[in-house]
N, C-alpha and C positions, 0 to 999 in steps of 0.2 A: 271782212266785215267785222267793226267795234261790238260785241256782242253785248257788250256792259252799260249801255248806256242808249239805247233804243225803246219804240215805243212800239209794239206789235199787239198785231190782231190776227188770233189764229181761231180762222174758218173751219169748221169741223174737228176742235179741237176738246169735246167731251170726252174721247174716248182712245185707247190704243196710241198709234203714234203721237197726233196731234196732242192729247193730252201729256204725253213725256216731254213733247218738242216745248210746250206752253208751262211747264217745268222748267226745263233745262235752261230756258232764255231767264225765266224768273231769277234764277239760282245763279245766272250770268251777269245776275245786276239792270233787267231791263224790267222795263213795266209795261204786264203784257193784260192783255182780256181776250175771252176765248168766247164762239160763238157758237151754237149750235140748237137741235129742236131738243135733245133729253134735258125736260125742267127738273129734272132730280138733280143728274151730274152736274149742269149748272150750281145748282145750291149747293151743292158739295166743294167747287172749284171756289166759289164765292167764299165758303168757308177757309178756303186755303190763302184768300184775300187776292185771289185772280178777280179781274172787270169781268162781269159776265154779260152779255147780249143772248135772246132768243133769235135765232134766225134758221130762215127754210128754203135753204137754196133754189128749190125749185119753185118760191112765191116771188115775184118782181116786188110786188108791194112789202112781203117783207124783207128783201134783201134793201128797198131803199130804205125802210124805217129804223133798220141796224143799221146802215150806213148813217146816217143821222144822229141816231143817238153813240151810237162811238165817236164821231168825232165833235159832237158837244161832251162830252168828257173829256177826249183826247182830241186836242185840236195840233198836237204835235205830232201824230199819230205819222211813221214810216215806215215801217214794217207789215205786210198783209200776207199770209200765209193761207193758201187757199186749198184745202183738203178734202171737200166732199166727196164722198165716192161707197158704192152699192157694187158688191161683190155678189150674181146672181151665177148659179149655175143652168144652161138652157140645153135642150135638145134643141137641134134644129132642122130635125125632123119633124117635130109637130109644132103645127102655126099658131098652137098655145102660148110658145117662148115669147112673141111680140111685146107681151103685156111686160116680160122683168126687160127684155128690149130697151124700148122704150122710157121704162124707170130709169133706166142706168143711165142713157144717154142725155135724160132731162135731168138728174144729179149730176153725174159726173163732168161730162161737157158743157152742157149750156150751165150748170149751175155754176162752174166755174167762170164763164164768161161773163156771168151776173152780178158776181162778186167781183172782177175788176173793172168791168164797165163803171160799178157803183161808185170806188176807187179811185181809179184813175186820175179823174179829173182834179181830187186832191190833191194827191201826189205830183202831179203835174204841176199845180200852181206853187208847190214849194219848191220843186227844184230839183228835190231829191226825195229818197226813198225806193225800196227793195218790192218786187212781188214775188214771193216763191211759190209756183205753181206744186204740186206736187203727181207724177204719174203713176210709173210702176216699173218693175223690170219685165211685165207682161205685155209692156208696151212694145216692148223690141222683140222678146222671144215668146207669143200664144200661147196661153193654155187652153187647150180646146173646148174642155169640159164649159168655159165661161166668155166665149168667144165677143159677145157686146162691149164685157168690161174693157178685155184689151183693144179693141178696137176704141173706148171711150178714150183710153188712155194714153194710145198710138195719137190720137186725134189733139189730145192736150197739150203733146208733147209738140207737136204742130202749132199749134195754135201760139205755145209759149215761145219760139220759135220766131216768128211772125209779131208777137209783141216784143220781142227784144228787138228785133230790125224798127217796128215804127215807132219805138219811145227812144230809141239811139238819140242820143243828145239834149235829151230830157233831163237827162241827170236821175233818172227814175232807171231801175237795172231790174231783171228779171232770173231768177236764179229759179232752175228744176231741178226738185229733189226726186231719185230714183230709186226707190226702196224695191229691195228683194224681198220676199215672203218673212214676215215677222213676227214675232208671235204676241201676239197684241189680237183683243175684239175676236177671241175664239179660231185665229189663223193657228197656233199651237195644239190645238185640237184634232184638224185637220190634217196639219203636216210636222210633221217631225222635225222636218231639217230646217223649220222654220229660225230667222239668226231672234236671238235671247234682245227684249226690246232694249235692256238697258246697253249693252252694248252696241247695238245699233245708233241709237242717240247720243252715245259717246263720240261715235266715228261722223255722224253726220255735224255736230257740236263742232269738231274739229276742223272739218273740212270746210265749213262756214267761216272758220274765223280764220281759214288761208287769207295770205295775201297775195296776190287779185283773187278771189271767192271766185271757184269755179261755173262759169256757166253750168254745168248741171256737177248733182253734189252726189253720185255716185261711188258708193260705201264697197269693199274688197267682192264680198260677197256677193253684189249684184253685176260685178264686171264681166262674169258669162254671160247674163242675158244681153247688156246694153253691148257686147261687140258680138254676139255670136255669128252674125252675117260677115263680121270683118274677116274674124278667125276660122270661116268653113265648118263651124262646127252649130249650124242652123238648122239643117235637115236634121241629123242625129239626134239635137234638144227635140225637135218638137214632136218628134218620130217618139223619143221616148214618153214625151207628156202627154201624146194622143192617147196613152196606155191606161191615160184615169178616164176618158169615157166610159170606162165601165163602174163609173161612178153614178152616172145618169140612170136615172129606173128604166127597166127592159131595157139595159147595154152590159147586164152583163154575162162576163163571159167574150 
């Protein structure tokens, strides 16, 4: 992928990766607009002379009204980078959990499907152009503590999967980015071993601009999670990540 000379629209790109990623294209030589519900970050990215859109993945009405006004700006527009996603921790022992459930599944999943539904059909009529869905390395190895997310994001990865088979010869490609734990949006808080965001963005930068761009753009670091089922080494991962439920109120111990 020509990173220098593209026109990108990166979907939940206020914050954490998205906002590096909608950096690093800039800094690549591309002209990029970033979409998202934080009106502050907006006005801040605006400041840095990024295109901004308000958009809220989980509103139809306004994922079409973003779709409209980005491409009467950008009517060249090839590149969509589709990042929403709601990290909830749930018991699922009490039918409380339903409620961040359900958020997750109407950001992460369908709000992803929103956004290339909206899409699509552009891209299509030009011939060419990129979607980069993006999932997680949760998606392949569970964290229990958060069990909806990786399931949203197991399901993405399907999904994107599924749109690379039916846009085959579109001339429109589909590329999944698989981040490992980042520390980006308060994930360093959390976890330690979370990888340093600038260097992550370096390595996925990179592996974009391979030539043939990998169907999925999986960085060193997340290569445990994305084969652990290949390498036998599935049980013991999740054996050990079961060990943060006692992260969950009344779990621990």
């Amino acid at each position: 992928m020509d990173l220098s000379n593209r026109t990108v629209l990166v979907v939940g790109g206020t914050s954490g990766i998205g906002r590096e990623l909608a950096r690093r294209f800039a800094a690549a030589g591309s002209t990029v607009a970033v979409g998202g519900r934080n009106t502050e970050a907006l006005s801040e990215l605006a400041g840095e002379g990024f295109g901004t859109v308000g958009i809220d993945v989980t509103d139809s009405a306004s994922v079409t009204s973003a779709r409209d006004a980005v491409l009467d700006r950008y009517p060249e527009l090839d590149t969509v980078v589709t990042m929403p996603g709601v990290m909830l921790m749930e018991d699922l022992r009490d039918p409380a959990h339903f409620e961040a459930a359900e958020r997750t599944i109407d950001t992460n999943l369908v709000g992803t499907i929103r956004v290339i539904d909206a899409f699509t059909p552009h891209l299509v009529r030009r011939g060419t152009g990129t979607f980069i869905t993006v999932t997680s390395g949760i998606a392949f190895l569970p964290f229990p503590p958060m069990p909806t997310y990786a399931a949203s994001k197991a399901a993405v990865h399907a999904y994107s999967e599924a749109l690379r088979a039916q846009l085959d010869g579109t001339g429109v490609g589909v590329v999944e980015l698989v981040p490992p734990a980042v520390a980006a949006a308060g994930q360093e808080k959390v976890n330690p071993h979370a990888l340093p965001l600038d260097g992550f963005a370096t390595e996925v930068m990179r592996l974009l601009s391979a030539d043939p761009t990998p169907r999925e753009i999986v960085v060193k670091a997340a290569l445990v999670h994305r084969w652990a089922e290949r390498d036998g080494t599935y049980d013991d991962l999740v054996a050990q990540r079961s060990r943060a439920l006692s992260m969950l109120p009344g779990r621990e111990g």
